[in-house]
N, C-alpha and C positions, 0 to 999 in steps of 0.2 A: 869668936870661939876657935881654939887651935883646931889645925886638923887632927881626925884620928892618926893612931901611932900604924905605920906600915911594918911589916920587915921583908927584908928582899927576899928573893928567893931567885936561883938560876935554872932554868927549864933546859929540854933537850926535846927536839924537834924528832919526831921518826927519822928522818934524813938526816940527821946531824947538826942542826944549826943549833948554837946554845943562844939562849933567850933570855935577856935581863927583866926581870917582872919584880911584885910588891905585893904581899896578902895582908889586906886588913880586916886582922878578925871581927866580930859582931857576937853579940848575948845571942842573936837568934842563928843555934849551930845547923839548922837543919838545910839552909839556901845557899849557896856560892852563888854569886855575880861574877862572870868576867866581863869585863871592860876592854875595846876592842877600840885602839886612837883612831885619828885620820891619818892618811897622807905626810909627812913629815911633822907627825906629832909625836907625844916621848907620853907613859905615863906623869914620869917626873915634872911634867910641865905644871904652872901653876891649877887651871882651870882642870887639866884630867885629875891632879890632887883633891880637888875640890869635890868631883863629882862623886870620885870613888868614899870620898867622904857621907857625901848624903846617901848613897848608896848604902852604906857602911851600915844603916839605920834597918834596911830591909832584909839582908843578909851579909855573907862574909865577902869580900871581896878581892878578887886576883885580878890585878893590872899589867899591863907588860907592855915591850916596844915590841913593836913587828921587826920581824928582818929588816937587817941594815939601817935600821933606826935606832941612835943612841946608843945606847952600850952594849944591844945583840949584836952578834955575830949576824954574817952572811951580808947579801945584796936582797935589796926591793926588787920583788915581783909584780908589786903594785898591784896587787887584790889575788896574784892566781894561785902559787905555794903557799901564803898567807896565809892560806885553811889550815895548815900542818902549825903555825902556830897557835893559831886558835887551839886547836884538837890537845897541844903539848898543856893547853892553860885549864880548858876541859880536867882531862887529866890529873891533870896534879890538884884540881876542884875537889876530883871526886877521892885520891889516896889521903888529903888532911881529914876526908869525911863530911862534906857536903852528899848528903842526899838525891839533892835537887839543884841543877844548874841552871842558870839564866846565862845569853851570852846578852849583852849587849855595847851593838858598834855604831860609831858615830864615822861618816863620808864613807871612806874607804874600808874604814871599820864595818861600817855599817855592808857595802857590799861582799866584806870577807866573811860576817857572820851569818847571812843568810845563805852563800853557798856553800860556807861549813857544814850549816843545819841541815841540807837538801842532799846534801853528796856524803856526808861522813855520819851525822847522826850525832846521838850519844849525848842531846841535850832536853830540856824541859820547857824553855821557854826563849822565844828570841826578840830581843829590841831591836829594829833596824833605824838609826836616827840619820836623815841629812845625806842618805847614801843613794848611789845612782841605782839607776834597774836594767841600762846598757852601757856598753865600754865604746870610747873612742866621739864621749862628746864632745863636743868642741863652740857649743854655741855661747856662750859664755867668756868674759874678758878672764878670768880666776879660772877658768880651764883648758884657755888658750894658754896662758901662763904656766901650767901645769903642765900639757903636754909638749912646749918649748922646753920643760927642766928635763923631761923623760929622755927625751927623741935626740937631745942636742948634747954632743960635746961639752960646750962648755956651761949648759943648764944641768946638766949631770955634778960637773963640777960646782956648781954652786949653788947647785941644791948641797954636795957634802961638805962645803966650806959654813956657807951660813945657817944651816939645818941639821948639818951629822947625818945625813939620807945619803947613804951608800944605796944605788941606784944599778941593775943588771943593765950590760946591755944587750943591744937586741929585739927583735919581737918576740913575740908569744908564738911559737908553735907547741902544738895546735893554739887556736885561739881558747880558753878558759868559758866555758858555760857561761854568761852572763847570767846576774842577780835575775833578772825578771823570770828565767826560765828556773834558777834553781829554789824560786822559792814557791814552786808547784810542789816543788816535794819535801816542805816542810809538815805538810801534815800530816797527822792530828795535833802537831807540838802546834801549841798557838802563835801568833807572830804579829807583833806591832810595828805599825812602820808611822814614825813620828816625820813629820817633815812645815818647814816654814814657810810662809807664801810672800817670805822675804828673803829667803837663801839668793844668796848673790854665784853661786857653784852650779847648783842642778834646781831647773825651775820645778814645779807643780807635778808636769805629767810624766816624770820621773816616778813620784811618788803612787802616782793612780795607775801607772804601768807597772808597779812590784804589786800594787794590793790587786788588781786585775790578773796577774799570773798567777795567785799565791789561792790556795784553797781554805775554806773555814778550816780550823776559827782564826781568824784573822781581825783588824782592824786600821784603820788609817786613822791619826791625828792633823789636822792641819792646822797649825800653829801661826794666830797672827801674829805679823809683825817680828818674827823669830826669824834671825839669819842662818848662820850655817855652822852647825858641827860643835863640838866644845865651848870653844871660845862665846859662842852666841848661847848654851844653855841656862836658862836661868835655874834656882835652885827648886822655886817652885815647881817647873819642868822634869826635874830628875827628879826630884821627891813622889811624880804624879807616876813617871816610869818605875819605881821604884815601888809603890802601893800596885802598880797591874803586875810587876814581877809577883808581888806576896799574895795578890788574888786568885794566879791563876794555877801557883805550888803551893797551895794549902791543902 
């Protein structure tokens, strides 16, 4: 089955970053989905194509690259300005005339939209898939790997050689709210946090630490056998997130 037809669209950040995104419409005009990638992921990629596809079924869908990924402008924050993208996809959700928005982010995504939802608002429903609930873990081979591309010279660079992940540098001052704490102030917006008890990134009590901060309504998935982020999403998976989107904005 071809994927649904996209069309681009280019966003503006409150701060100025332009943001390269993709709406694909749907029959059902009254839901927007944003889709929120991981860590050196691109909408454009095959499997984020795909999702925003099954997605596509439940409502309209706006996909985009985070800063410094792909064809936006700016440098990775790596989850903390990140919100300001979010918030720009929000936005332009709600001016085509979406009613009602869903964000949902997968790894990094997933910790960019839950503290979008807690610190900025302005949404209906949030999927959190595969995403951490604290920053600067490191127990894991895939995110030791991850904070060697951050932290290092020449993983900076090649994160933007084999990735197109224009990377800031520096730390974080201040440090950025971590997920586990911002998604106490998700509610009453409801909030799903999907996670696999095979993710090779962030094990298990990642996931029991964001639904432990987070107040009703809320829910935890745990997914057997299900690795990490996109790439691992089957379609029966986004199809299931995609009926609790339509459940819970009807």
């Amino acid at each position: 089955m071809p994927l649904a037809q996209n069309f681009p669209v280019m966003l503006m950040t409150e701060d100025g970053v332009r943001i390269d995104a993709a709406h694909t419409p749907a029959t059902r005009t009254d839901i927007g989905i944003v889709v929120a990638h991981g860590f050196t992921g691109s909408w454009r990629e095959r499997s984020a194509r795909r999702i925003a596809h099954v997605l596509s079924g439940y409502g309209g869908v706006i996909a985009f690259d985070f800063r410094g990924h792909g064809r936006s402008r700016g440098e990775s924050t790596v989850g903390d300005l990140e919100i300001l993208d979010v918030d720009a996809a929000v936005r332009h959700a709600r001016v085509v005339g979406y009613s009602k928005i869903a964000v949902v982010g997968f790894s990094m995504g997933a910790a960019v939209a839950v503290r979008h939802a807690g610190l900025r608002g302005g949404v209906d429903a949030v999927a959190a898939v595969s995403g951490p609930a604290r920053w600067y873990y490191r127990g894991t081979k895939p995110m030791r790997q991850v904070h060697w591309a951050i932290e290092r010279p020449f993983g900076r660079w090649a994160a933007r050689v084999v990735k197109r992940t224009r990377i800031a540098r520096g730390r974080w001052d201040p440090i950025p709210m971590p997920p586990h704490e911002a998604a106490a102030l998700i509610s009453p917006v409801p909030l799903l946090i999907v996670h696999g008890d095979a993710d090779t990134f962030f094990p298990l009590d990642h996931a029991h630490q964001l639904h432990a901060g987070a107040r009703e309504p809320k829910e935890l998935w745990v997914e057997p056998g299900y690795g990490h982020a996109e790439s691992a999403a089957s379609p029966d998976l986004v199809r299931r997130i995609g009926k609790w989107i339509s459940s819970n904005l009807s």
